[in-house]
N, C-alpha and C positions, 0 to 999 in steps of 0.2 A: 606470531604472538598468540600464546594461548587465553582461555577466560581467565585466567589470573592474574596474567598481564595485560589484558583487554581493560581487568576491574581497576586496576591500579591505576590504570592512564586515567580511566572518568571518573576516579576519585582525584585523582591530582591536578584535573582540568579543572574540576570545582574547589579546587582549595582545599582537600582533605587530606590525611593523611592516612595510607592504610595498615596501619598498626594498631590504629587505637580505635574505638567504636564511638560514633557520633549518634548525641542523642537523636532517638527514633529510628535509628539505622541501624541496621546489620554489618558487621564488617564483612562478610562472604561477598563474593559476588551473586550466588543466586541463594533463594529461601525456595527451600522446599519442607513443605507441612509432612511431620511422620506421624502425626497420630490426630485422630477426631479430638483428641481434647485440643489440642494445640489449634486446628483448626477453626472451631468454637471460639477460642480465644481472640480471632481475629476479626475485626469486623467486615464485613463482603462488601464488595466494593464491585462495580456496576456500570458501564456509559459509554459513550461512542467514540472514539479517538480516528480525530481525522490525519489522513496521511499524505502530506503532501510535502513538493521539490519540484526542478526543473524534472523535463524529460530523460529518463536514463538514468537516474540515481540510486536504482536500487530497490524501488518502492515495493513494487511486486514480490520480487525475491525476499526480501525482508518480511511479507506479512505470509508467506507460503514458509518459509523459516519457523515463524513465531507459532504458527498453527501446526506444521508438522506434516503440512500435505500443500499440493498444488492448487492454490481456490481462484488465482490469478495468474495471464499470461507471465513469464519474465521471459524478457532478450533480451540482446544488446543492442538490436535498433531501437530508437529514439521513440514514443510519441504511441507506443506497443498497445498501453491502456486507454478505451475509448469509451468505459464507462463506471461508473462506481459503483467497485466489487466489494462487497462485504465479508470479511470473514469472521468467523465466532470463535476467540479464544477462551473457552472455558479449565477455569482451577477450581481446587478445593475453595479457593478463598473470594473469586474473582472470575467477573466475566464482561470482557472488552471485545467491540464490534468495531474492528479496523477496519477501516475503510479505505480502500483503494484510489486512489483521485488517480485521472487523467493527468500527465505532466504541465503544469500551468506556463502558458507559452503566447507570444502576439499570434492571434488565429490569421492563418491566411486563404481561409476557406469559412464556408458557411457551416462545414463539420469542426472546422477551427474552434470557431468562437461556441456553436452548442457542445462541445467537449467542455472549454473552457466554463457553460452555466452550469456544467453538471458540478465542475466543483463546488461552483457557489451554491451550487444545492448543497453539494456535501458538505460543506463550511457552515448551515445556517444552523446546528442545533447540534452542536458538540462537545463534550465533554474536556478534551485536549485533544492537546497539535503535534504532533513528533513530525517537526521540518527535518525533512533530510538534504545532508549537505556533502559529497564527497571529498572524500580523504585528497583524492589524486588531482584535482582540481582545484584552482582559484574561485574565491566569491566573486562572481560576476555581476553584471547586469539584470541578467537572467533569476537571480536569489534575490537581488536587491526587491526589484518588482514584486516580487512574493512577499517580500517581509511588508512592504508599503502595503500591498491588498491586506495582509493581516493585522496590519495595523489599524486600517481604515475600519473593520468587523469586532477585533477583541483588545484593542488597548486604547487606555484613558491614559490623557497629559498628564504629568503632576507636576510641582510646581515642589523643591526646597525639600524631596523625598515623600510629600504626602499629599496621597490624591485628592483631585478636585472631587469633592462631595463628601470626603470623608468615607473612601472607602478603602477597603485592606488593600492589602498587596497584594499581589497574579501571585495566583499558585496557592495563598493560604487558605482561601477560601472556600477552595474545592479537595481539600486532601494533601495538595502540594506543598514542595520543600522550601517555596519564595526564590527567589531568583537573585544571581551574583549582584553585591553591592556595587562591584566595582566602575571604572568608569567605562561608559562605551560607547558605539558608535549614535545611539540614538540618543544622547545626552545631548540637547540644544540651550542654545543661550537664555529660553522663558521653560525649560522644563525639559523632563524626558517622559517615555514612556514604559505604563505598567500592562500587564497582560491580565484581562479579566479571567480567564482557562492559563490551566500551566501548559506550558511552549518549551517542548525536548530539541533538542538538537543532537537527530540520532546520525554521527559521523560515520560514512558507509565507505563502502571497501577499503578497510584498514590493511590488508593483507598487500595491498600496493606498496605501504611505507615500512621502513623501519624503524626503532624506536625512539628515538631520535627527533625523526622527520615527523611522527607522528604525533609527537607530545607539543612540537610547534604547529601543527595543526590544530588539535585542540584550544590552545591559546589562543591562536587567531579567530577561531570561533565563538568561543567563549566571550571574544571582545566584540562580536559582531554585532547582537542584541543582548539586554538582558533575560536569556534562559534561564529557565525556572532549572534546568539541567541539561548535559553535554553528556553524551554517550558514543563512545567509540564500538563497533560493531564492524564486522564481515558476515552477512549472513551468508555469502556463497559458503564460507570455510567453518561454518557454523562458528566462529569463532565471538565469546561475549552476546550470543544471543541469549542468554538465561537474564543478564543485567541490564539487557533492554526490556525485558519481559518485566522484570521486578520494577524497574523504575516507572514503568506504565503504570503500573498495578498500586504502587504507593502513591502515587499523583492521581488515580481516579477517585471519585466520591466515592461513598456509600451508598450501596443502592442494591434490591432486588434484581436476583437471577433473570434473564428476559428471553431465553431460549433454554432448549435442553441440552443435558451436557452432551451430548452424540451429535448435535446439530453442527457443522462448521462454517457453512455459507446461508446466505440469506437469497441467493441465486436459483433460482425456477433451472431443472433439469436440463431443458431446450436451453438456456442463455449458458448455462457451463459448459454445452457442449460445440455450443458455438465459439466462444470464444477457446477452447481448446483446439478446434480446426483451423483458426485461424494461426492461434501460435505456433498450429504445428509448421505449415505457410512459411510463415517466418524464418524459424528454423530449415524446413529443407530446401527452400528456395533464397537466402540468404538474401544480397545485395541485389539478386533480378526480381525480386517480387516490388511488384510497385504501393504507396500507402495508401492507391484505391481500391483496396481488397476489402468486402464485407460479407459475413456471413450471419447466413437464419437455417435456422432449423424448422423444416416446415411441418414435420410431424416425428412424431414416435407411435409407432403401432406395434401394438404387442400382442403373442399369440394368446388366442381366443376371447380377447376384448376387438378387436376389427377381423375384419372379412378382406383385409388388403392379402392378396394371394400371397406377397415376400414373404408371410411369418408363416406359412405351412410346413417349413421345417424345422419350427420349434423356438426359432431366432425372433426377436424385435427388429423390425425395422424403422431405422432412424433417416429419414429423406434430409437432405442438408443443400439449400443453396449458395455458389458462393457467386459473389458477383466482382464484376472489373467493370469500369468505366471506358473501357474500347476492345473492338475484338483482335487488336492486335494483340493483346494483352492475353488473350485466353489459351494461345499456346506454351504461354509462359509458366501457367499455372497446370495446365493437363500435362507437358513434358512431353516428351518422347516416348510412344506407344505407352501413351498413360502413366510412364515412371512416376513421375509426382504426387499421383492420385493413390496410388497403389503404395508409394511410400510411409503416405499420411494413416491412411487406414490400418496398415501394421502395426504403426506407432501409438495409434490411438485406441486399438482394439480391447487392450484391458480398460485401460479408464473411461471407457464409454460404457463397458459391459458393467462396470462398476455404480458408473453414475447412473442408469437405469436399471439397474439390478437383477439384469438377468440376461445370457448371450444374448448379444446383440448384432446386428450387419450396418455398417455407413454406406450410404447410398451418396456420392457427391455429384453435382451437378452444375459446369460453370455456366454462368448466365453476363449478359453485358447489360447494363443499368447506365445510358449515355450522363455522365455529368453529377453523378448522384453527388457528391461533396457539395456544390453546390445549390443543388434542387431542393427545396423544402417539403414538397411530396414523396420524394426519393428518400429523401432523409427518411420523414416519418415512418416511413413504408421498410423500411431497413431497421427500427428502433433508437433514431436520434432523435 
């Protein structure tokens, strides 16, 4: 499915039809501004868009899509995100600060549930919601929970279509398009609910189904809660990522630019380079890396700002500790005569030279931290 059949599904999930242009809309799939007058013309639009789903939806991959670069782990293990990454997508017209949440999940650790507050940190002061909900997948238990948490933060009962206190409807108040009349699952016998922020339902890896299968997916979603909008997306196959990008954009307020346009994360050097080591982990170590892997970076020294003897050859050196919760565990990670270690470094050599801006050398170091998941010093002491 290419973006024009990507567009056509999320207009047809919503009730549109794409032939003809619906006031305020565009009929394209994406808008792209060709001149400063046009640009002028539109009002800037501005705020924080929270991004959350179960574990494994896509999240990562989709806001490294939207921005154009890697600012977040993605894999395909589960539970990958353990903290709220920020990335900065700046337009001519617009600039939104996606936020990355950890996958919202029953914690079974004392890292469990502090991932879990990090969301609700990132949930406290948000402009909109893009739930992510896979194509390939049934709405589980797993989404249901998520929707009840977001229910409990940004939706009001109403009562006969109009809300208690006499307030508008989710979505128009902030820029948004209001959300499907029709009936759904949150319709109860004394009322249903409305969304204070507009609530996207950005439908992920589309590239699973075919067209077919996909246009009953969207329906099912669409009946799920009332969404302010339903958007079908694969950002692996970049496929319809221009029409997630617009639908974000038309549903944000107005509001002042909050970073500069070059800026893309909101991430201190040290924490992208950590979490880069870690996905690299992931990745080369697949199903034997264990999810008590944590990494810090304990310095960056660079030549002739330290007297650390490493950078006498011109190089930065980046010290990186990784830690495992048993020393059984640490042959797992060094491999045989260091393969692991030596793998990671390859792969990470540009984008670290990158992210410090200037050649640099990784120095890794595996360390054993007995229990940290659940030690509250260990935690702290690791950045949980």
């Amino acid at each position: 499915m290419n973006d024009k059949q990507g567009a056509d599904a999320h207009m047809a999930a919503n009730g549109r039809s794409s032939g003809r242009k619906q006031a305020g809309k565009p009929v394209s799939a994406a808008v792209k501004v060709d001149s400063n007058t046009e640009a002028q013309s539109q009002p800037y639009r501005s705020g924080f868009v929270a991004v959350v789903g179960r574990p494994n939806v896509g999240k990562s991959t989709l806001i490294n899509s939207l921005i154009g670069t890697q600012v977040a782990i993605a894999s395909s293990r589960p539970e990958t995100t353990r903290k709220a990454i920020r990335g900065i997508l700046t337009t001519d017209n617009a600039q939104l600060v996606l936020v990355d949440t950890p996958g919202i999940h029953r914690p079974r650790t004392l890292l469990g549930q502090r991932l879990n507050d990090v969301v609700d940190e990132s949930l406290s002061d948000v402009d909109e919601i893009a739930f992510l909900l896979p194509a390939d997948q049934e709405i589980g238990p797993g989404d249901k929970r998520i929707l009840s948490r977001l229910r409990s933060e940004f939706a009001r009962k109403v009562k006969d279509g109009s809300e208690i206190g006499g307030k508008q409807h989710a979505g128009a108040g902030k820029g948004g398009n209001g959300a499907q009349s029709s009936k759904h699952d949150d319709d109860h016998e004394h009322g249903k609910f409305v969304w204070k922020v507009p609530l996207i339902a950005i439908v992920t890896k589309i590239d699973e189904l075919n067209r077919q299968e996909l246009m009953a997916k969207l329906i099912e979603i669409s009946q799920f809660t009332d969404f302010t909008d339903v958007v079908p997306v694969s950002a692996l196959e970049r496929d319809n990522v221009a029409e997630v990008k617009r639908v974000l954009i038309d549903n944000m307020p107005e509001g002042p630019q909050m970073y500069p346009d070059d800026q893309i994360t909101e991430e201190k050097p040290e924490d992208t380079i950590a979490e880069l080591v870690r996905g690299a982990f992931l990745e080369e170590l697949d199903d034997e890396l264990p999810h008590s892997l944590a990494v810090v970076v304990d310095s960056i020294d660079r030549p002739g700002e330290s007297d650390n003897p490493e950078t006498a050859d011109g190089k930065a050196h980046v010290m990186v500790s990784i830690f495992v919760e048993r020393n059984s565990q640490k042959p797992i990670i060094i491999g045989h005569r260091a393969e692991h270690l030596v793998q990671v470094k390859k792969r990470l050599r540009t984008a670290v030279n990158r992210i410090v801006g200037q050649k640099s050398k990784l120095d890794l170091h595996v360390k054993v931290a007995k229990g940290w998941q659940s030690d509250p010093k260990q935690l702290e002491r690791l950045g949980f």
